[in-house]
CHARMM-style PDB file with segment names, atoms N, HN, CA, C and O in Angstrom:
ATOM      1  N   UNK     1      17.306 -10.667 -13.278  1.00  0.00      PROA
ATOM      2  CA  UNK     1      17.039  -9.298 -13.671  1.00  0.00      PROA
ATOM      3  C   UNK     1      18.350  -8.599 -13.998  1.00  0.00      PROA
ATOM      4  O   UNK     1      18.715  -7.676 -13.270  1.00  0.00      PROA
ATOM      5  N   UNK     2      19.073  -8.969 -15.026  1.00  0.00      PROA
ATOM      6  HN  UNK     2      18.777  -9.719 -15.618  1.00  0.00      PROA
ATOM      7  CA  UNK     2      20.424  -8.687 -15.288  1.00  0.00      PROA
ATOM      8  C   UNK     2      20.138  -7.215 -15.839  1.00  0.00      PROA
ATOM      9  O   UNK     2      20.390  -6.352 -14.998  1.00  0.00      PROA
ATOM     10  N   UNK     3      19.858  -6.929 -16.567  1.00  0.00      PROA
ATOM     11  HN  UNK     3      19.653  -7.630 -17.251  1.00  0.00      PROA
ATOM     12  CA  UNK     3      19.186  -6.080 -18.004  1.00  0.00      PROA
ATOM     13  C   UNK     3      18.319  -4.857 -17.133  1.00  0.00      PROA
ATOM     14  O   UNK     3      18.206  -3.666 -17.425  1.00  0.00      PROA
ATOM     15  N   UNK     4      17.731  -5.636 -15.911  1.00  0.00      PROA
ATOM     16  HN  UNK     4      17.822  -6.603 -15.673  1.00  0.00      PROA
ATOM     17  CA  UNK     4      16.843  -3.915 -15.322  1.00  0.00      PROA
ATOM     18  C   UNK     4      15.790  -4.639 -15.546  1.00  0.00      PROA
ATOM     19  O   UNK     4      15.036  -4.540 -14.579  1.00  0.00      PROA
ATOM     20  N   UNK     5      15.206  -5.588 -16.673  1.00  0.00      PROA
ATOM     21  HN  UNK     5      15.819  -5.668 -17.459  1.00  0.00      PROA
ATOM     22  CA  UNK     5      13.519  -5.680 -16.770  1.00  0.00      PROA
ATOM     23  C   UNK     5      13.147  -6.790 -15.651  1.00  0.00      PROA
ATOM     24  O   UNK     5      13.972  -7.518 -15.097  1.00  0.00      PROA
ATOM     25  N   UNK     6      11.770  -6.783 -15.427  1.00  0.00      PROA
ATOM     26  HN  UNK     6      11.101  -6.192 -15.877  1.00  0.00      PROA
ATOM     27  CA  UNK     6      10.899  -7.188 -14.461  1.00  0.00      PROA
ATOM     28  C   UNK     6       9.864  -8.489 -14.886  1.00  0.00      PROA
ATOM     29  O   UNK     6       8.635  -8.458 -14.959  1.00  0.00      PROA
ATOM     30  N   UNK     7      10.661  -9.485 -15.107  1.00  0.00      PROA
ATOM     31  HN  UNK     7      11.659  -9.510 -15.048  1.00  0.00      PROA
ATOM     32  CA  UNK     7       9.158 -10.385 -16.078  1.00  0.00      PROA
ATOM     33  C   UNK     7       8.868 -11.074 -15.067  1.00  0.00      PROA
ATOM     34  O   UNK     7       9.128 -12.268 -15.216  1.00  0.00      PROA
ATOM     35  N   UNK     8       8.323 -10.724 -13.854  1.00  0.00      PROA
ATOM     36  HN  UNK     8       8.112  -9.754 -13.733  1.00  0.00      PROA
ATOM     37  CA  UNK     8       8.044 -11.390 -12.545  1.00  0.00      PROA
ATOM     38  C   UNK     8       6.196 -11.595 -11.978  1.00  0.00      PROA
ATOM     39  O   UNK     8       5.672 -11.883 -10.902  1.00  0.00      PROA
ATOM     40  N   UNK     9       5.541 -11.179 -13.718  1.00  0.00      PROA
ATOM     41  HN  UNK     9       5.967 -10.945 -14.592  1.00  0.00      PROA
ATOM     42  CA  UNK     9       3.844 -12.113 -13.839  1.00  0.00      PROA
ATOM     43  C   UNK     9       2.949 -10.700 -14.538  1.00  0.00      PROA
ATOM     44  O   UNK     9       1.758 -10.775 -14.839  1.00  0.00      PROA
ATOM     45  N   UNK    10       3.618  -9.702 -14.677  1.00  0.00      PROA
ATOM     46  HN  UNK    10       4.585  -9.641 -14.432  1.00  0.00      PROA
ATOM     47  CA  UNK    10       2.763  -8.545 -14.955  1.00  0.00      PROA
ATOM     48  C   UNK    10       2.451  -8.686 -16.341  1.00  0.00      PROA
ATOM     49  O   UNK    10       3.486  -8.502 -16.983  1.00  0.00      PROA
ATOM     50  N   UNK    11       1.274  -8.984 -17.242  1.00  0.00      PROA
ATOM     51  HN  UNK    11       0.434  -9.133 -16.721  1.00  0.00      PROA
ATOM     52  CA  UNK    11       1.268  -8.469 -18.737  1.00  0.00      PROA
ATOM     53  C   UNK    11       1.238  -7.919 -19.524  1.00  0.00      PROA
ATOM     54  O   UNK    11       1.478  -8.020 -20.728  1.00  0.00      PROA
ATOM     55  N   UNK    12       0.722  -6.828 -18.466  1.00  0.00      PROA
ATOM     56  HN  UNK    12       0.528  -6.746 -17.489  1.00  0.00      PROA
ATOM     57  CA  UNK    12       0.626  -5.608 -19.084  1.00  0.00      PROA
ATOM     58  C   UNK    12      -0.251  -5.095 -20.472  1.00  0.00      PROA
ATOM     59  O   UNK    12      -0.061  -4.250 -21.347  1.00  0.00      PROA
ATOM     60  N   UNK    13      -1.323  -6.104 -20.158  1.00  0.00      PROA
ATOM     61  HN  UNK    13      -1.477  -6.791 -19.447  1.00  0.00      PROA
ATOM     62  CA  UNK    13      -2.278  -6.344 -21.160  1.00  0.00      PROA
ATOM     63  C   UNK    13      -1.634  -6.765 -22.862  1.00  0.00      PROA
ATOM     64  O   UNK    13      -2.315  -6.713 -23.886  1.00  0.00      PROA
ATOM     65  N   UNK    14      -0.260  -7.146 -22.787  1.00  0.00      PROA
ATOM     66  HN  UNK    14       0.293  -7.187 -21.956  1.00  0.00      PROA
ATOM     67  CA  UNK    14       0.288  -8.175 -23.633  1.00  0.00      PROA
ATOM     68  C   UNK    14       0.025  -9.513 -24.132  1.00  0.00      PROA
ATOM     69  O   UNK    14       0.262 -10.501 -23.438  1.00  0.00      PROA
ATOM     70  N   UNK    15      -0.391  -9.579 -25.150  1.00  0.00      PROA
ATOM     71  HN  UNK    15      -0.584  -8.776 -25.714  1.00  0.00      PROA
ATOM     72  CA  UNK    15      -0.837 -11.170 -25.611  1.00  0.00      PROA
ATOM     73  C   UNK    15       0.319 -11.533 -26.494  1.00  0.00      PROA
ATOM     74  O   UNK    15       0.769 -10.855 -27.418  1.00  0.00      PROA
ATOM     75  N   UNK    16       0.883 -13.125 -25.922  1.00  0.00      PROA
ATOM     76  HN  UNK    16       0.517 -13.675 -25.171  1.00  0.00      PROA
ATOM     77  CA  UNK    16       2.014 -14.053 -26.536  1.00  0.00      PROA
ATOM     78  C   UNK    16       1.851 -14.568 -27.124  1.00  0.00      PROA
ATOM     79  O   UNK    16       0.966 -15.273 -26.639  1.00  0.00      PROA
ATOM     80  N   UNK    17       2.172 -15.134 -28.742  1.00  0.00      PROA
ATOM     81  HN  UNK    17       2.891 -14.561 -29.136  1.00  0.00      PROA
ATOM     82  CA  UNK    17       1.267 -16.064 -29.602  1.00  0.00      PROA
ATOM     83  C   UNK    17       3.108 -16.564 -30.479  1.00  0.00      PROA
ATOM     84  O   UNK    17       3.995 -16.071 -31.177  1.00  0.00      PROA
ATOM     85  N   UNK    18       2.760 -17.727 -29.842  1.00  0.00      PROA
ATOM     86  HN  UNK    18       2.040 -18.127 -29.276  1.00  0.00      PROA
ATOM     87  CA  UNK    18       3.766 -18.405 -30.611  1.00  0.00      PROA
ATOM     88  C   UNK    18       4.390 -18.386 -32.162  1.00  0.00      PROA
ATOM     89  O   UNK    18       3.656 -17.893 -33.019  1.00  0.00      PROA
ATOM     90  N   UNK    19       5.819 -18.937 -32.617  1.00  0.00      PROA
ATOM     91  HN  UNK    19       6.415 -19.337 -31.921  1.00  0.00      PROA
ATOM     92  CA  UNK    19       5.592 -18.905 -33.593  1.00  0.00      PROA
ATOM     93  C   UNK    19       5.227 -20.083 -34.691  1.00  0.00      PROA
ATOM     94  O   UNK    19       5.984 -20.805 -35.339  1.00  0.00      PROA
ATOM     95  N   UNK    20       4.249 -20.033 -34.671  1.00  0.00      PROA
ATOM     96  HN  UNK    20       3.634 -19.446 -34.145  1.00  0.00      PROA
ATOM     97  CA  UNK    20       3.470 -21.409 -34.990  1.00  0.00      PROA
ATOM     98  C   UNK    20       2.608 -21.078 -36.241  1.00  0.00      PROA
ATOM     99  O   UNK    20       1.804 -20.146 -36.239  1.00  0.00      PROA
ATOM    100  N   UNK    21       2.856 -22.038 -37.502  1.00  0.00      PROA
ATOM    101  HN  UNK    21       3.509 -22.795 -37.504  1.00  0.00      PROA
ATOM    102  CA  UNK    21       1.905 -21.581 -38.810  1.00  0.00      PROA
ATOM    103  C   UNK    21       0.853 -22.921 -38.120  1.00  0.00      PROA
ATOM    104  O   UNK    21       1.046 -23.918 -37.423  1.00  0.00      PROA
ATOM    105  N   UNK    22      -0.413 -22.206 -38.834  1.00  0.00      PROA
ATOM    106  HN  UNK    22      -0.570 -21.397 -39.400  1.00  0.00      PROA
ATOM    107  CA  UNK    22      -1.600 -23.120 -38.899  1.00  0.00      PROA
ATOM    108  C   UNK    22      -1.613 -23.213 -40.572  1.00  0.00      PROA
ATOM    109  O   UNK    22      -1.578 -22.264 -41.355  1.00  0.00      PROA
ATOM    110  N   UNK    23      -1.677 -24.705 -40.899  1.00  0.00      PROA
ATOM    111  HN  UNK    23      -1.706 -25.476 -40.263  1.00  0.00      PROA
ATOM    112  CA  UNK    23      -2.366 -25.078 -42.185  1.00  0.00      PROA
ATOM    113  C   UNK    23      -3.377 -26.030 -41.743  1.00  0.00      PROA
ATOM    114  O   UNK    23      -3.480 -26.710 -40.722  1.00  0.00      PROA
ATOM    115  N   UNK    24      -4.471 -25.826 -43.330  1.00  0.00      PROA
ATOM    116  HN  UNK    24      -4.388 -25.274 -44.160  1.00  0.00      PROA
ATOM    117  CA  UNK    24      -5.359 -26.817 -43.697  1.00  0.00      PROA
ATOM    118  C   UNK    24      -5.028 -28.250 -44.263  1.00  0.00      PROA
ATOM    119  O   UNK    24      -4.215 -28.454 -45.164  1.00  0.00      PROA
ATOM    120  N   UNK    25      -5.544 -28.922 -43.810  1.00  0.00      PROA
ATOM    121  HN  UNK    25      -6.205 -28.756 -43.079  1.00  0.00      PROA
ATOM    122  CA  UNK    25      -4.775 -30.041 -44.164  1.00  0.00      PROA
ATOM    123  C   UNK    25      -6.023 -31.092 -44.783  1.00  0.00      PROA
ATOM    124  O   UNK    25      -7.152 -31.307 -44.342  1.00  0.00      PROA
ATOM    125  N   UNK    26      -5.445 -31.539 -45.766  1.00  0.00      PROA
ATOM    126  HN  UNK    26      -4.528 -31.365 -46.124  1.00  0.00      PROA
ATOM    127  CA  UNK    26      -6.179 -32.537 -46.801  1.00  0.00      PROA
ATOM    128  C   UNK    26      -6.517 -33.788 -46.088  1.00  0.00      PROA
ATOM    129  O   UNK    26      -5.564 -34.472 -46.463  1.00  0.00      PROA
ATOM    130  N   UNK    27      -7.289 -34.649 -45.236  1.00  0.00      PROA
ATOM    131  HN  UNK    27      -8.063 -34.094 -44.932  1.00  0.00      PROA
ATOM    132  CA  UNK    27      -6.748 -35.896 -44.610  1.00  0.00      PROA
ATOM    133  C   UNK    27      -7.140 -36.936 -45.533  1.00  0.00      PROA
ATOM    134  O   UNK    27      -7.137 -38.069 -45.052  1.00  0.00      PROA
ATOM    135  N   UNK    28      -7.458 -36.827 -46.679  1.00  0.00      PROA
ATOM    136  HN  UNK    28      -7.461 -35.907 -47.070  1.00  0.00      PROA
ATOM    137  CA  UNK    28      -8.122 -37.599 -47.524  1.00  0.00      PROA
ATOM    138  C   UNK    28      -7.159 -38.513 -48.187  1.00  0.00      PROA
ATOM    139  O   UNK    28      -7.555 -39.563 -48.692  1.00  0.00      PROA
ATOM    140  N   UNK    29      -5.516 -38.047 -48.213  1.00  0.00      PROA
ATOM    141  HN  UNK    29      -5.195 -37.193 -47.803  1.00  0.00      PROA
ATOM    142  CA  UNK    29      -4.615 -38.653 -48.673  1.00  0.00      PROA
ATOM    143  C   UNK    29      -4.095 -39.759 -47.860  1.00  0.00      PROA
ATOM    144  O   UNK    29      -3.802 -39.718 -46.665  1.00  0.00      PROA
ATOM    145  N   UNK    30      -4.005 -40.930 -48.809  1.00  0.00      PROA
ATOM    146  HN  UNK    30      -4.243 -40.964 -49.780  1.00  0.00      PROA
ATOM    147  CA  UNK    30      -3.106 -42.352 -48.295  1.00  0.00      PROA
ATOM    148  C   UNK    30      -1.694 -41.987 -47.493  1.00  0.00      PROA
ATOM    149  O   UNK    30      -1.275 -42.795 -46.664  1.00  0.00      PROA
ATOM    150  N   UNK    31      -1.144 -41.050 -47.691  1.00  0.00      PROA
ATOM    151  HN  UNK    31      -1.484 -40.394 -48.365  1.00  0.00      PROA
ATOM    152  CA  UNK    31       0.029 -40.453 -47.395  1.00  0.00      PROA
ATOM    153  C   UNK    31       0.380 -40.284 -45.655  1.00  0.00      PROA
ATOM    154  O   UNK    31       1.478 -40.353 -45.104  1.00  0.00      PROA
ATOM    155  N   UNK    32      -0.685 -40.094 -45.178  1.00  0.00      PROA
ATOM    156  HN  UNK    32      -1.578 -40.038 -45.626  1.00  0.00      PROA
ATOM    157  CA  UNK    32      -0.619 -39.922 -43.636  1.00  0.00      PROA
ATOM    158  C   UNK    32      -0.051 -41.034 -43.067  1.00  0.00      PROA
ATOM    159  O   UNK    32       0.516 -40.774 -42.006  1.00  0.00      PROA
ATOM    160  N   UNK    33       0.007 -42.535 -43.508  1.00  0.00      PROA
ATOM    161  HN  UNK    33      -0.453 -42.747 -44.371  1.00  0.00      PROA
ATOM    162  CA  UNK    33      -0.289 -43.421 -42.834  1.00  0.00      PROA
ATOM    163  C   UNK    33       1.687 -43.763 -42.605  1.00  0.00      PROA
ATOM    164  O   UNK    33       2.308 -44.482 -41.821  1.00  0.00      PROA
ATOM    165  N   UNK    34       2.167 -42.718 -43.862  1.00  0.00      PROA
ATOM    166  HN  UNK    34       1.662 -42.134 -44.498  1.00  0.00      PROA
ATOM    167  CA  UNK    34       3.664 -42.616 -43.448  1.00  0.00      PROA
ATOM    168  C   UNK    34       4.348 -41.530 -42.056  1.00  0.00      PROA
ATOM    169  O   UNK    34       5.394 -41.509 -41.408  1.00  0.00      PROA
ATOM    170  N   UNK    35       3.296 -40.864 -42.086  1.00  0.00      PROA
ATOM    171  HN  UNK    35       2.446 -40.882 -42.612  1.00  0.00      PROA
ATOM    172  CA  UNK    35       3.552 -39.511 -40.543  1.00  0.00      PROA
ATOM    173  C   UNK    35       2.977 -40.474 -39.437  1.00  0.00      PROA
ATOM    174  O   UNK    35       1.904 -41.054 -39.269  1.00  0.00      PROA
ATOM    175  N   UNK    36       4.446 -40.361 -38.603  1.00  0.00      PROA
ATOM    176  HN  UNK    36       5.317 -39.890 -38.739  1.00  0.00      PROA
ATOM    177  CA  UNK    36       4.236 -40.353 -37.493  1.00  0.00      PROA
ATOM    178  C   UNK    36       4.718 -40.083 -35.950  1.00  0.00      PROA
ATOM    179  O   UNK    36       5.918 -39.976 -35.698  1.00  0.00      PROA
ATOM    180  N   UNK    37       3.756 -39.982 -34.973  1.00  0.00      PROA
ATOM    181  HN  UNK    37       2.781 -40.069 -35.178  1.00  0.00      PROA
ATOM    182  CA  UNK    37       4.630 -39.523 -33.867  1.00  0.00      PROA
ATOM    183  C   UNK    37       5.466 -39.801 -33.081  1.00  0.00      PROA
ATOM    184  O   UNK    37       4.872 -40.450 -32.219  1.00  0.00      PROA
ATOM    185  N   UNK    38       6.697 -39.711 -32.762  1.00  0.00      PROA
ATOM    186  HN  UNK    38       7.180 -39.184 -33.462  1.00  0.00      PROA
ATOM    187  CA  UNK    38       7.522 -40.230 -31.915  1.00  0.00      PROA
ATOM    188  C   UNK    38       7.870 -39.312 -31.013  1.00  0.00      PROA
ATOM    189  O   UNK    38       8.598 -38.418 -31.445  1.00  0.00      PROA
ATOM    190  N   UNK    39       7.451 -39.247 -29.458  1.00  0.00      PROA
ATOM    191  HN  UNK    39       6.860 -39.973 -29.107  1.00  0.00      PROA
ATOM    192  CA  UNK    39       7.693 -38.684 -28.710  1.00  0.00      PROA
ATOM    193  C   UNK    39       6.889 -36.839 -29.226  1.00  0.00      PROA
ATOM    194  O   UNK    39       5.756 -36.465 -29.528  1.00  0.00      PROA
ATOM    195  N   UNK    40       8.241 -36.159 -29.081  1.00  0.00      PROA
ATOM    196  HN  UNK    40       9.161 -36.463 -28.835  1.00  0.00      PROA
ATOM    197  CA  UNK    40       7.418 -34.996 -30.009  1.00  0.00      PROA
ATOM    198  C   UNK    40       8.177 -34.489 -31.268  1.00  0.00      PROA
ATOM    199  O   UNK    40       8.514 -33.337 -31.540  1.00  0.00      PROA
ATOM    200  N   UNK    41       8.364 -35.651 -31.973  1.00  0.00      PROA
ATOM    201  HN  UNK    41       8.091 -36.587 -31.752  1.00  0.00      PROA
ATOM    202  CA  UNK    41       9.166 -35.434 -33.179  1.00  0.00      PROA
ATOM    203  C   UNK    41       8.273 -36.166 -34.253  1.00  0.00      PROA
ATOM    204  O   UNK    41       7.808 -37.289 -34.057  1.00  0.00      PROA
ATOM    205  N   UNK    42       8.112 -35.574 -35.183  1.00  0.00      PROA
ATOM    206  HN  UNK    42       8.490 -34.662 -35.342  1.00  0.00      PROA
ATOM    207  CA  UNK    42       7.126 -35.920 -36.675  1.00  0.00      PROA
ATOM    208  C   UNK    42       8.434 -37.027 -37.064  1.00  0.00      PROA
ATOM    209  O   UNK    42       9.589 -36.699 -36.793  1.00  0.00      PROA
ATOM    210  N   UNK    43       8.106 -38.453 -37.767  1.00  0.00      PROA
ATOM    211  HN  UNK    43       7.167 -38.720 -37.986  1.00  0.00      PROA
ATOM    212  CA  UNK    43       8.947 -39.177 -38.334  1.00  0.00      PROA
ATOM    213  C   UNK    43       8.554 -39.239 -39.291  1.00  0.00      PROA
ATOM    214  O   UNK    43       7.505 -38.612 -39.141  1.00  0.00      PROA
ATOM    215  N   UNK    44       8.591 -39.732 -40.906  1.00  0.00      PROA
ATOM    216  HN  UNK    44       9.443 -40.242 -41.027  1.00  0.00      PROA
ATOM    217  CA  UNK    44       8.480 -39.670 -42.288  1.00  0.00      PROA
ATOM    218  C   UNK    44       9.257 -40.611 -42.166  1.00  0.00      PROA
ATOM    219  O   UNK    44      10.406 -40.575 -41.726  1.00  0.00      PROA
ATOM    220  N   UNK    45       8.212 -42.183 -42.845  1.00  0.00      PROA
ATOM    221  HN  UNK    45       7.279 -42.212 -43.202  1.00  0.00      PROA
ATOM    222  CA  UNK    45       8.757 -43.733 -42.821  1.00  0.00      PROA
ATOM    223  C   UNK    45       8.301 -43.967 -44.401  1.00  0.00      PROA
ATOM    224  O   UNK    45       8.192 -45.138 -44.764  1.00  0.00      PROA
ATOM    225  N   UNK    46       8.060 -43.033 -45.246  1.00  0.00      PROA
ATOM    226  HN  UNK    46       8.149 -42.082 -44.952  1.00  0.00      PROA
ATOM    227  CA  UNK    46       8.609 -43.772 -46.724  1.00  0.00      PROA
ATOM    228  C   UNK    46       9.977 -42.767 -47.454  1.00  0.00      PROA
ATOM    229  O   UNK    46      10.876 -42.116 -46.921  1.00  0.00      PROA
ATOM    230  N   UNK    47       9.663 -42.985 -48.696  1.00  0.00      PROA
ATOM    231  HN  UNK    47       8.933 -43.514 -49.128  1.00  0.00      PROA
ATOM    232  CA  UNK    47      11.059 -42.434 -49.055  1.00  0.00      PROA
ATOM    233  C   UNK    47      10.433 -40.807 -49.532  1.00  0.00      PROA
ATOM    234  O   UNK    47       9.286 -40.361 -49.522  1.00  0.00      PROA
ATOM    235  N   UNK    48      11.711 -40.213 -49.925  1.00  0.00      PROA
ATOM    236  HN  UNK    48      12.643 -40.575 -49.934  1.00  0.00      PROA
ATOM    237  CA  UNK    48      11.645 -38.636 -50.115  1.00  0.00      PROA
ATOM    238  C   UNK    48      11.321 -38.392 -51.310  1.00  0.00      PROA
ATOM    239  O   UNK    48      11.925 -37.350 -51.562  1.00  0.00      PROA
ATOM    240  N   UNK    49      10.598 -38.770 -52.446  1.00  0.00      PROA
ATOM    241  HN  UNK    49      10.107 -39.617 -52.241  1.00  0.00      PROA
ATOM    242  CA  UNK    49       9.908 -38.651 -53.470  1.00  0.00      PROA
ATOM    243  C   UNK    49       8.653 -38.318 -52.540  1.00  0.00      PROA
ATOM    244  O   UNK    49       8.488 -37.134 -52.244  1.00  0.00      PROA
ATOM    245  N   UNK    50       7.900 -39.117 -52.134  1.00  0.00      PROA
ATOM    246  HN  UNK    50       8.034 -40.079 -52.373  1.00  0.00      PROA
ATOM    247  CA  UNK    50       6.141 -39.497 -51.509  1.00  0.00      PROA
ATOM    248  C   UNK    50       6.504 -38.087 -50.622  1.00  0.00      PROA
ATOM    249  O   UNK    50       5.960 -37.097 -51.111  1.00  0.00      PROA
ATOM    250  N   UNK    51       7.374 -37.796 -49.330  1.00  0.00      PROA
ATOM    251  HN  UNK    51       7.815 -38.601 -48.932  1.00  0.00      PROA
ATOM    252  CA  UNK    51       7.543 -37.013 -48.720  1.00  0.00      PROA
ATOM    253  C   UNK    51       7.303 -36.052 -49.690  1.00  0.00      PROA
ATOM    254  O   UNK    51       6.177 -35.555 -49.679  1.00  0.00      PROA
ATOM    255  N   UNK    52       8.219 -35.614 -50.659  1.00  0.00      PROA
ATOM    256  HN  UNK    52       9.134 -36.018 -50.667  1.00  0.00      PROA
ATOM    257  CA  UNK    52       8.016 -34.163 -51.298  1.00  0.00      PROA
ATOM    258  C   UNK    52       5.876 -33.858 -51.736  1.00  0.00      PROA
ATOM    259  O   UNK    52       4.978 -33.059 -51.472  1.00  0.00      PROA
ATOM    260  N   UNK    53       6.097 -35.077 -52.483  1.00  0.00      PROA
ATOM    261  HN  UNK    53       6.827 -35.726 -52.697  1.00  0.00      PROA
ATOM    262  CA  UNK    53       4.702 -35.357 -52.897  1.00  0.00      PROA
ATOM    263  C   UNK    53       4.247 -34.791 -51.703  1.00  0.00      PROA
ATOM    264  O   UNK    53       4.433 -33.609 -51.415  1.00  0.00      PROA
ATOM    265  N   UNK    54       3.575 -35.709 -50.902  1.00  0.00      PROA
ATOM    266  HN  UNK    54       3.423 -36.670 -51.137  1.00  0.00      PROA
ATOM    267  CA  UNK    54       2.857 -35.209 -50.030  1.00  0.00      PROA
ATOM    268  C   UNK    54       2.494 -33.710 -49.042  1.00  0.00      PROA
ATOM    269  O   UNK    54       1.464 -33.272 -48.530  1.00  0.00      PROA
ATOM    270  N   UNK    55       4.546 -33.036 -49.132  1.00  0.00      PROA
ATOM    271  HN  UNK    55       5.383 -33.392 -49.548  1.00  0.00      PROA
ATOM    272  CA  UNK    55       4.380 -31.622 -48.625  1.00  0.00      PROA
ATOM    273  C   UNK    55       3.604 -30.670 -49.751  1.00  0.00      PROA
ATOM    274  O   UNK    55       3.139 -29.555 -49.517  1.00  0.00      PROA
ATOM    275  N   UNK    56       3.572 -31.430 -51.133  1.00  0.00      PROA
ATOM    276  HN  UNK    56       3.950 -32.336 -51.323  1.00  0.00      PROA
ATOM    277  CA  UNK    56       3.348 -30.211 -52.002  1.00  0.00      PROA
ATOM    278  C   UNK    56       1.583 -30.579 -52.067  1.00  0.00      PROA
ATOM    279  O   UNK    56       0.813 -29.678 -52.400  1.00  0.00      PROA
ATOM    280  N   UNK    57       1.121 -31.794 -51.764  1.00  0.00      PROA
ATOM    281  HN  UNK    57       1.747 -32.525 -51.494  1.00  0.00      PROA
ATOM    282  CA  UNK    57      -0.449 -31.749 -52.666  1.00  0.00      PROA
ATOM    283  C   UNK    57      -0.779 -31.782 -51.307  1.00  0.00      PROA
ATOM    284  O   UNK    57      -1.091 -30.630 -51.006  1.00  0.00      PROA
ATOM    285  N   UNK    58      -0.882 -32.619 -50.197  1.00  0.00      PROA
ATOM    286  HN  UNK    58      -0.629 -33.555 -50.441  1.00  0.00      PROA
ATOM    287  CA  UNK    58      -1.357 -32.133 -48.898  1.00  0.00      PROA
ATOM    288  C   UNK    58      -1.386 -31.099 -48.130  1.00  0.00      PROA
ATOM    289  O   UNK    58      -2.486 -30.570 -47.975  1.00  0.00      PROA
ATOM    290  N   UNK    59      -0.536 -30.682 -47.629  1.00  0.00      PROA
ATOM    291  HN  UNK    59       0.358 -31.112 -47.755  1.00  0.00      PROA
ATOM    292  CA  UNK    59       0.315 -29.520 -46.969  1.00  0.00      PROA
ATOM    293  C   UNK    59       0.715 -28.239 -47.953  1.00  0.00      PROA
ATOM    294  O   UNK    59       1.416 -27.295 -47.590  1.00  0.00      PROA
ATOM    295  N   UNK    60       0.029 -28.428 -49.492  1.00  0.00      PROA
ATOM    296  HN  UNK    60      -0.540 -29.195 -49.787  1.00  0.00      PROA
ATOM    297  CA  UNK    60       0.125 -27.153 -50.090  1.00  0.00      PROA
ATOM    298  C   UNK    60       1.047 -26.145 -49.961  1.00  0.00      PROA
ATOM    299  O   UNK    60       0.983 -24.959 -50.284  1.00  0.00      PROA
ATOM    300  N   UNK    61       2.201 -27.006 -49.270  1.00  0.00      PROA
ATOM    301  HN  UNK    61       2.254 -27.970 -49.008  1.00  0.00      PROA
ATOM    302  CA  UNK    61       3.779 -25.782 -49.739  1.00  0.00      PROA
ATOM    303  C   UNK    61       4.585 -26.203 -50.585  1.00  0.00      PROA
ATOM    304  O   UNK    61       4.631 -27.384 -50.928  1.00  0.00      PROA
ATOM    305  N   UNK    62       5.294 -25.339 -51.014  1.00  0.00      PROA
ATOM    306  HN  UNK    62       5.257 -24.379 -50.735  1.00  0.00      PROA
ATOM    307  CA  UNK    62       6.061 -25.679 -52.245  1.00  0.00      PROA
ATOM    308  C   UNK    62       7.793 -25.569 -51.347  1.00  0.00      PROA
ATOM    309  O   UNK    62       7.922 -24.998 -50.263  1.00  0.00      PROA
ATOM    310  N   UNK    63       8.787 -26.149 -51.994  1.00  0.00      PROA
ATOM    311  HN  UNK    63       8.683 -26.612 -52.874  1.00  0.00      PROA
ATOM    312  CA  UNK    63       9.689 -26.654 -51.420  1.00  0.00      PROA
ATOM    313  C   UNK    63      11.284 -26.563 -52.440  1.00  0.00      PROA
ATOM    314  O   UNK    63      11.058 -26.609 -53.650  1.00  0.00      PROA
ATOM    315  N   UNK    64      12.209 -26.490 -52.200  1.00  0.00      PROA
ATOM    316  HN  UNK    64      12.392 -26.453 -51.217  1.00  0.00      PROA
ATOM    317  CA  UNK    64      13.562 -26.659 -53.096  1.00  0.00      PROA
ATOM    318  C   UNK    64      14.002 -27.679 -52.727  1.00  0.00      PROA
ATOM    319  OT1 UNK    64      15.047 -28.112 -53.212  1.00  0.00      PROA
TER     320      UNK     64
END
């Protein structure tokens, strides 16, 4: 409690919401079978052409 504040369980009718985007996601694409999980890190096991591909027609973001 350096600062004076009190974060010791009260919420004070405060709701916390991460910062976390939700997308829709296509699963219909061959492309998944390159995502995968390691521990809690996303890995991408083909090359960065398919990667871009895939962020732009799956994952519907656009990218530089």
């Amino acid at each position: 409690m350096v600062d004076g504040q009190d974060f010791s369980g009260s919420d004070d009718g405060v709701v916390w919401e991460p910062d976390t985007e939700v997308y829709p996601l296509e699963l219909d694409g061959s492309d998944w079978q390159y995502l995968q999980l390691n521990g809690e890190r996303l890995i991408w096991t083909s090359d960065l052409e398919s990667l871009k591909n895939f962020v732009e027609n799956c994952l519907q973001q656009q990218g530089k």
